[in-house]
Every structure is written in structure tokens, then in C-alpha cells.
N, C-alpha and C positions, 0 to 999 in steps of 0.2 A: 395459734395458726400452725397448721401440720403442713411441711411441704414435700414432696416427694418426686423424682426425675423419675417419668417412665416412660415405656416405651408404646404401652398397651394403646389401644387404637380407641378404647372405649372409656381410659381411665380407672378402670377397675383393679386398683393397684392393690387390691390387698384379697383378690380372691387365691392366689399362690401358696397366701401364706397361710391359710387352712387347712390346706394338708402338705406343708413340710416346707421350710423356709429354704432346702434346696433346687426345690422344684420353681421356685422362681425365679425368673427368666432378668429380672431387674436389682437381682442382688448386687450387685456390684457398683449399683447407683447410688448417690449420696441421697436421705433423708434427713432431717431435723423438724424442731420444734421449738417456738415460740412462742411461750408461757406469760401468761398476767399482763394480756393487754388490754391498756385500759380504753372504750371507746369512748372519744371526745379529748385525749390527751393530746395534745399538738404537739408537745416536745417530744414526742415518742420518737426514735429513732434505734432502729435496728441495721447490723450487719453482718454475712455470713460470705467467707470467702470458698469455695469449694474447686478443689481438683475434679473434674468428671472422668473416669471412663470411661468412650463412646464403646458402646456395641460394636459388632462387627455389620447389624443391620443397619445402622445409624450411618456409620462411616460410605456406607453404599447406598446412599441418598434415601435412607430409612430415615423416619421423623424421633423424634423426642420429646416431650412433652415435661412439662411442670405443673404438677396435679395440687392444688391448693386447696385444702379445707381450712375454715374458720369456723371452730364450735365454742359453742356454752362450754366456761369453764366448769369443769370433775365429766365435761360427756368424753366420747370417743368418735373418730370419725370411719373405725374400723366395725362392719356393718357383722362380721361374726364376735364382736366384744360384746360382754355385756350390758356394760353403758351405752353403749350407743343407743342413739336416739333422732332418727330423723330432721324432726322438728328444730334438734339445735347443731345442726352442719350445716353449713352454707359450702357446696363443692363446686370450683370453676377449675378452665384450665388453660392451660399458655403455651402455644408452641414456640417451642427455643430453637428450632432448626427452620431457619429462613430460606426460603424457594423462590432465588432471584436467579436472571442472568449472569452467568462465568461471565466474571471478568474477563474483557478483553484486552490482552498483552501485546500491545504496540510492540511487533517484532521489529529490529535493527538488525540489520549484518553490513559486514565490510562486500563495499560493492566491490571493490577489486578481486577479493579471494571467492564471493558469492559462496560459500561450502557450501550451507545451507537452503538454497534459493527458493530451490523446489517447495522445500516440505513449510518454511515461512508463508509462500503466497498459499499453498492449500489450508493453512491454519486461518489464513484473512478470509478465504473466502467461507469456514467452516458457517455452517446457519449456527441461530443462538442457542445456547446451551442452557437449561436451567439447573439449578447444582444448588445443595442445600448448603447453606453455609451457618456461620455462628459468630454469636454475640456475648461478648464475657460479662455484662450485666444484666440485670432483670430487677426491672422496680414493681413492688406491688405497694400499692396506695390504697389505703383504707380511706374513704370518705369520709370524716369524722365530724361533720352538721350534718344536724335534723332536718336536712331537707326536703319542703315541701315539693314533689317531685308529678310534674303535672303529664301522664301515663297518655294524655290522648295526644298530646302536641312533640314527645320525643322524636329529635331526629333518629336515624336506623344508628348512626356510629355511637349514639349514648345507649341508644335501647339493647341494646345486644349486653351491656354491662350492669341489667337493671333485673332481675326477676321477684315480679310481682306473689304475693302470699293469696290463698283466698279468702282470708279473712275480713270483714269488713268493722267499721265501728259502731258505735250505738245508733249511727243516726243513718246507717245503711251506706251513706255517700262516698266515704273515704276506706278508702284500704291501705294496704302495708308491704310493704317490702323488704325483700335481706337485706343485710349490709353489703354495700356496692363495694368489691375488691377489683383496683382496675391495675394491670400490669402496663405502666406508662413505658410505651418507647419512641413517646416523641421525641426525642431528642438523640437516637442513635443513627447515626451515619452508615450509609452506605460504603464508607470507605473504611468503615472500623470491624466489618465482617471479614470474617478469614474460613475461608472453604474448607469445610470437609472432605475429608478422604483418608485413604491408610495412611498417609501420613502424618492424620493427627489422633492418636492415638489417645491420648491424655487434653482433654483442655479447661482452660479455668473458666469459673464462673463466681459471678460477686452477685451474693442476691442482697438486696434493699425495700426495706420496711420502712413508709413515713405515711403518714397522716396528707389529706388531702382533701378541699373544700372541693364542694358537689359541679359551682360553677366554673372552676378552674379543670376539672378532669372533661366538662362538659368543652370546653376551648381543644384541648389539646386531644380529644377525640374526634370532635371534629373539622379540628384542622386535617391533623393524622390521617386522616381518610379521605380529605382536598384534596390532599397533595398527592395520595395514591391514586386518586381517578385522573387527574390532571396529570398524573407522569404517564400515565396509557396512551394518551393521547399522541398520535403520529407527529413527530418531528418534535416532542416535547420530551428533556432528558429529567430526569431523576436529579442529576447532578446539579440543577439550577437551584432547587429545593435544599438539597443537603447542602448548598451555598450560605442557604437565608437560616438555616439553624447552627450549622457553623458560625457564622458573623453573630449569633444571638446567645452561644455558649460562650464561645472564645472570647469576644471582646468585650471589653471596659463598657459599663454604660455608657460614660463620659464620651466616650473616642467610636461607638457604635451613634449615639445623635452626631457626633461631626460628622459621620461616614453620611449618617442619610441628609446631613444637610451640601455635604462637599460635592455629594449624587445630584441631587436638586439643579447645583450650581455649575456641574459638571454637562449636564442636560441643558440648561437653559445658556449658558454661553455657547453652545456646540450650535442650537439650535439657530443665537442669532448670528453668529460668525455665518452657516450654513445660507441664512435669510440675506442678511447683508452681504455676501458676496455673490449670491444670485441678482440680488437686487440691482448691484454696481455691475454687471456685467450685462444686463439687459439694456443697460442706456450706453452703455459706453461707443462710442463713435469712431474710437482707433485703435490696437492694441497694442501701446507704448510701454515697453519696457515690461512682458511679463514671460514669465516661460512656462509655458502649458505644458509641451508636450512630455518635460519631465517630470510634471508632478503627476500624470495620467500614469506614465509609465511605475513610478515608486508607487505612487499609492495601491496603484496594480498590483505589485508582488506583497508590498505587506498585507493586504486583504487575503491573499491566498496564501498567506504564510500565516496568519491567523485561521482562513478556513482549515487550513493540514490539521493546525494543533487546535483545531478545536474544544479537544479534553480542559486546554487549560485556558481558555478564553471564554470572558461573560460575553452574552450577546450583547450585551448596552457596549461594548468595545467594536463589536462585529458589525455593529448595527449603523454607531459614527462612521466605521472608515467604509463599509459599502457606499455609505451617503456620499460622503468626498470622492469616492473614485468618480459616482455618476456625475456629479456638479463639474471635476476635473475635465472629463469626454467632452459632457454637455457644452463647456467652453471653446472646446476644437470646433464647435458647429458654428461658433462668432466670428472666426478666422476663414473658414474654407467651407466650401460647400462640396460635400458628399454624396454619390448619388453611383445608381445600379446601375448602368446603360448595356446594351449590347454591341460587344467585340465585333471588332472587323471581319470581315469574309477570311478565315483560314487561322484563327484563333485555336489555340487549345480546348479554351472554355466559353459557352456563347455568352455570358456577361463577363463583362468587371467593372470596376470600383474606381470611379471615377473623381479624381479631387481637383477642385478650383477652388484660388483666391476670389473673395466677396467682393474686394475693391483693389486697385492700384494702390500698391503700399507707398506709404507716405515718406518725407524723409526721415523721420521719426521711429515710424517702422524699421526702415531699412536698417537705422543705427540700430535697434534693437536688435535684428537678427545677428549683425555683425558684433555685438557683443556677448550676446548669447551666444554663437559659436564660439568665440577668443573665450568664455567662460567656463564653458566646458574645455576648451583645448587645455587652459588650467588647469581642471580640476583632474581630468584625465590621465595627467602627467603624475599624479600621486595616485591617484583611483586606480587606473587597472591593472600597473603592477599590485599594489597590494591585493587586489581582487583577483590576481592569479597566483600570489603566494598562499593567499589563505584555503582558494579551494583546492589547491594542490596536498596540502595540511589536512583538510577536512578529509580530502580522497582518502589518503594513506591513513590516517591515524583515529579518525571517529566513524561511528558506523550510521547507517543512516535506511530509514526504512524502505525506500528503494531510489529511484534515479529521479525521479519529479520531486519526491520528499528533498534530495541532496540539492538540489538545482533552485527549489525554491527555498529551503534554507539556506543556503550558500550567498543567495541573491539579496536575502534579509536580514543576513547577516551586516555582508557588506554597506547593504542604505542604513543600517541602526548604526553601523559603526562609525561611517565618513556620512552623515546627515549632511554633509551640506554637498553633495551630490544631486542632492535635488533644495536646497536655500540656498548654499552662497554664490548659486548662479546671479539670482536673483539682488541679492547685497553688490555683486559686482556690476550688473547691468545697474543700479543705481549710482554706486560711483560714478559708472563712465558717464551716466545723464545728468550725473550732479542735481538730482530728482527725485523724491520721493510721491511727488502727484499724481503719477500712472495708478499707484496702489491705493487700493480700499479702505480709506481713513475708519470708516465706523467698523467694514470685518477686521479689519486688523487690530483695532481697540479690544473688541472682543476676543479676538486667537487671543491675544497679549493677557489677557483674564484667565480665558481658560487655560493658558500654561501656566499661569499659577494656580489655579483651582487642581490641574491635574496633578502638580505634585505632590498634593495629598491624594489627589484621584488613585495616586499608582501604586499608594499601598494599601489599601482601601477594598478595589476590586480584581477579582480574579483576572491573571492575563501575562502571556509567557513576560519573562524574564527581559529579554533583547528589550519588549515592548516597552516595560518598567521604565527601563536604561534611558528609551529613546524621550524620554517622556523629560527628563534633565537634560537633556544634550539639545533640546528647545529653546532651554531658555539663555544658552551662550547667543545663540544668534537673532533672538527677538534683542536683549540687551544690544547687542551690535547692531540692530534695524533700528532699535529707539535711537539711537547715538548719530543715525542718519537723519532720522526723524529731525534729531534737535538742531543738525548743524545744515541742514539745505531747508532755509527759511522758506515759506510761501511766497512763491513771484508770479504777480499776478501775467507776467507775460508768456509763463509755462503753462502748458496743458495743464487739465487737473485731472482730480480722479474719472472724474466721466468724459475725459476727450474734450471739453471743452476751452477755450482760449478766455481768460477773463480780461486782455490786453484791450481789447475793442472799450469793454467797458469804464477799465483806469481809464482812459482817453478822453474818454466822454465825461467823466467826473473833473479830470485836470481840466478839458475847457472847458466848462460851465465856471467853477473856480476863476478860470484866467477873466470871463467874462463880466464875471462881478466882481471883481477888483478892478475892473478898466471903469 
């Protein structure tokens, strides 16, 4: 196997060298060869580490190429030699110089000093740039079974790696083909290319020689090219995919089946928490003891604290808390009714936004609101100073990509940090009712699952950092809701979880009782 880096557009890499090895333009590229391969060897394994370097056309979004001959051993693959011989070359070829979108570099500056303001937001809004970049390995995989190779049903991403001979057998039916050399790069990351330019003057490359069966390069070809038509697609990143080959290189077998089974289970309690607290709020008859309008408000900002960093969140994360915000709203419609009407004569605007209570709050109610204020007055008392020392901190000393970026991380920061800004409201209006009936016995069973399923969830899947954090900082105060759970026994004379009174019912059980014992 003859390998040679060039630059020629046609592969013709050795017509230079016929009249004067100065005169070509690819000298200063690395060649080798690899001698006495045996086909059908499985253990075969080769490696060649190479410094390249790049042209000066290459570094200016010029191509590169890796021109690969496989001949009959004593032939040549050099067409002015005199061994050579057609019939035993087999020539393909590999471009090393990848034509994706620049990177784009999440600019930050200090909002206070802003130097840079100007020239950051014209880089955000620059259109996409494609810019050849590079990859320090290249595998070439010699197919090495006699595969029966059936020419009229090949998909396009295997067929491209197949070229047919015109020779046929004795019996007319069957023909033949080269040996199939496939340059595997399923398994290179998007985040492992490094762009060219003059500033990389020199760069390395590892090439790799191994042996590979017919139906395994036929998987990984056309995978390879799924996932390239499937990343064109609008609103569909690249990055989702070099997720799923990440998680398939990097990790453990072992601890890759936990991930897709902790996924499952991650999914399926989200799903029924989601169901069962729908469910328990469409019967509910009074809304004792909950506080809505903070969890609408959290959930709110970490959803767009997730949309900001998008780069570093999986949609299955994106996709939960969109869910939870709407279910969160959806519940403000249980409490008040909302509605467009039109403004008074002499209004600024000819509607607005009109809110009314559904019913006369109960006394039940009322205590609820009046704890839920005193609960927050609480919590307030530690919450906003810290939440204006840290964004004072944040102002001065970290840089932030602009003023909505700062303001919603600033905001996401604070709810991941002090969590129970939006829970221990919620633990507190239960002490004061000495009650855990208001709440959704079966969603709650479920949350209480999936915060343990997620603590593996959060090492598992892609998702900022704070997120991670927030994901343990759950499980102090579900532990503190169980410990209510345990100690305000079921009375049947309290509400329950659907607004209902069960006291009528004891009643009527005690006198039936009294009646048959008289």
C-alpha cells in the first residue's frame, strides 16, 4: 500500500516526477509504503505518525488529498515505471482537508468596560463561514472477507467504495471487484478538527491500517452519511450526533447500557410526574397550599438559561423543562381567569389584560396566601441580598456575552444556588397547615424517582454545569418533603389532594358502626 499527501486535483501524483523531482510541486509532502500485506490477515495492524507541511495553497482554504494505491506485490503504482501495471493498482482517494462551518466563538466582554462592543456584536452577526479544517488521524480499512457483494441492491454511501471489474465468471452471472479500501471516519468529532490557516504551518497526522469485515464498514458508511443528511436539515445540529459517537467511544460498555437504561427511566418518570400533576390539577376543587406563581417564574428563567447555552445542553433537558414551564402557566388558568377585553375611553392602549379570581377564596385559601407571602418574606431576607452581592461580582469581575446573556445568567445562577427560592416556599406553607394533602401524592412519588434517576441522569447527559449542581440540591428538600410526608399523618377531616373533604364520609362509617353495636 503506496500512500502519498497531495495536492493535485486529479491525483496524478507522480506525473512531476518524470521530468525532475524539483519540479514537483508536492515535495515537501510525506510519502510511505507498506509492504507484505497479507489479505485476509485480521491481526494486521499498522501505524505511521507524520509531521505534514501544509502548502501555502492548502493553508488558504486549498484541499489536500491522500492518494492511496494498493498493488500486486513486485508491481508499481507509478504509471511511467516499468512494472507497473494496470490491472494490479487499485487507486482511491481521501480528502484530509474538511469543509465545515468556522467555529463560532461565543464572544464575552466586560459589560462595564464594553472596549470591544462594536467589533464582538459585528462578529455575531457575521453569515456562516466555511473554512477547511483538519483531522490528525485517517484510518484506511482493508475489507478482508470474501464478500459476496450483491451490485444491484448497494446503498449510494457503500457504492461509492466498491468498483466493479469487467470480468465475468464461467457461468456469465457473477463478476468481481477490487479490493474495497474504505477510509473510516466515523468516529471523528466535530470538535477534534483544528482550522487551518497560516497559523498552522506544520500539523500532525496518524495514519492507520486495519483490517475490516464487508458488513461492519457497510453500518459505519451508512450511518456516516445519516447523520450527514440529517445534520442539513433546519434546526438540526451536527452536535447532537457527535454526542451519540462520543458517549459510544468514551464510555465504558458497562456504564453506556446504564446511561441508555438511566435515559429510559429518566423519560418515563418525567413523563408520569408531567401526566399526574396534570391529572391532579384538573380535579382539584381548591388550590390549598401551593405556589404557582413562583415556580412559573423559575422555571421561566432556567428554560432560557438553557435556551442562551444551548451549545451545552441536550434537547431531552430542553425539551423537560419547556414542558414544566407550560404545565406551570397552564396551572395560573385554575386560579384566575385571563382574558383580552377593551380599555376604558381615554386609555393609552385599546385592550388589556384582564385578571379575575374563578371563585371566593376559601379559608383555606386565604391561609395559603398568607403563608406564602410570610414565606417568601423569609426567604427574601437571605435571597436578595445575596442576589445583589453576586451580581455586583458577576458585573465587575466575569465577562458575559452581553446584557440579556448577564441578566439571565445572573438570575440562574441565583435559583440553582438558593433552590428553595422556589421549594421551601412550598415545605413552609406545609408546616404552617400542618398538611401534606394539597399535594400530588402519585406526581410527587414520581418527582421523588426521578430525582433519583437523575442523579445519574446528570452525568450521563450533556447539560451546563449550575444544571448538574441543581440536580443534588433536589434531593435535600424532597428528603425534607418525605420527613413531612411521614410526620402529618392522613386526617380524614383535612382536604385531600383533590380539594375534597373525606370527614363527611368517616361520619357516616362511625354511625353505621354505632348502629350495629346498638
Amino acid at each position: 500500500m503506496h500512500v502519498h499527501l497531495s495536492t493535485s486535483p486529479v491525483g496524478d501524483v507522480f506525473s512531476a516526477w518524470s521530468s525532475g523531482y524539483r519540479e514537483n510541486p508536492d515535495k515537501d509532502l510525506p510519502h510511505f509504503v507498506w509492504e507484505d500485506i497479507t489479505f485476509g490477515n485480521w491481526s494486521e495492524s499498522r501505524t505511521v505518525n507524520l509531521e505534514v507541511k501544509i502548502p501555502p495553497s492548502v493553508q488558504n482554504n486549498g484541499s489536500l488529498w491522500a492518494d492511496v494505491f494498493l498493488v500486486k506485490d513486485g508491481a508499481s503504482p507509478n504509471p511511467h515505471d516499468s512494472s507497473f501495471d494496470p490491472a494490479s493498482v487499485h487507486h482511491i482517494r481521501k480528502l484530509l482537508t474538511r469543509y465545515v462551518p468556522k467555529t463560532r466563538v461565543r464572544k464575552v466582554k466586560s459589560l462595564l468596560s464594553g472596549a470591544n462592543e462594536k467589533e464582538d456584536e459585528t462578529e455575531e452577526l457575521e453569515a456562516e463561514v466555511i473554512q477547511s479544517h483538519w483531522h490528525q488521524n485517517l484510518t484506511l480499512a482493508l475489507i478482508s472477507d470474501p464478500a459476496s457483494v450483491p451490485t444491484g441492491q448497494l446503498p449510494a454511501p457503500v457504492a461509492q467504495y466498491i468498483t466493479l471489474l469487467p470480468e465475468r465468471d464461467e457461468t456469465g452471472t457473477k463478476g468481481f471487484y477490487k479490493p474495497i479500501i474504505f477510509p473510516n471516519d466515523f468516529w471523528q468529532l466535530r470538535s477534534q478538527y483544528i482550522e487551518i490557516n497560516s497559523t498552522t504551518p506544520i500539523l500532525p497526522l496518524t495514519v492507520n491500517f486495519q483490517p475490516m469485515s464487508y458488513w461492519k464498514m457497510s453500518i459505519f458508511a451508512t450511518m456516516g452519511a445519516n447523520f450527514q443528511e440529517a445534520a442539513k436539515q433546519p434546526g438540526v445540529s451536527s452536535a447532537e450526533f457527535d454526542e451519540v459517537k462520543r458517549m459510544l467511544v468514551e464510555t465504558n460498555p458497562y456504564f453506556l447500557a446504564l446511561t441508555a437504561f438511566v435515559s429510559i427511566l429518566h423519560v418515563l418518570f418525567e413523563f408520569l410526574a408531567f401526566s399526574s400533576d396534570v391529572s391532579h390539577w384538573r380535579k382539584k376543587q381548591e388550590l390549598v397550599g401551593v405556589s404557582i406563581v413562583t415556580n412559573v417564574v423559575v422555571q421561566t428563567i432556567i428554560l432560557l438559561y438553557l435556551i442562551d447555552n444551548n451549545e451545552q445542553t441536550s434537547w431531552m433537558i430542553l425539551f423537560g423543562s419547556g414542558t414544566g414551564v407550560l404545565i406551570e402557566a397552564w396551572k395560573i388558568t385554575k386560579a384566575v381567569d385571563i382574558a383580552l377585553v377593551r380599555a376604558p375611553a381615554g386609555s393609552r392602549f385599546p385592550y388589556k389584560i384582564q385578571v379575575t379570581d374563578k371563585h371566593v377564596l376559601s379559608e383555606d385559601e386565604k391561609k395559603t396566601q398568607e403563608y406564602d407571602a410570610l414565606a417568601f418574606r423569609y426567604v427574601s431576607y437571605v435571597a436578595i441580598p445575596c442576589l445583589a452581592g453576586y451580581t455586583i461580582y458577576s458585573l465587575i469581575y466575569e465577562s458575559h456575552r452581553g446584557w440579556y446573556s448577564f441578566v439571565i445568567s445572573t438570575l440562574t445562577s441565583f435559583v440553582y444556588m438558593f433552590g428553595f427560592a422556589q421549594l421551601v416556599p412550598q415545605l413552609i406553607i406545609n408546616y404552617k397547615l400542618k398538611s401534606v394533602a394539597h399535594m400530588p401524592m402519585k406526581a410527587m412519588v414520581y418527582k421523588t424517582l426521578s430525582t433519583v434517576v437523575d442523579d445519574l441522569f446528570a452525568f450521563c447527559i450533556k447539560m451546563p454545569i449550575l444544571h448538574r449542581l441543581a440536580c443534588f440540591r433536589d434531593d435535600v428538600v424532597f428528603l425534607v418533603f418525605l420527613y413531612q410526608r411521614w410526620i402529618y399523618r392522613i386526617d380524614p377531616k383535612r382536604v385531600n389532594e383533590y380539594g375534597q373533604l373525606m370527614a363527611s364520609d368517616a361520619d357516616a362509617i362511625a354511625e353505621k358502626e354505632t348502629k350495629k353495636n346498638q
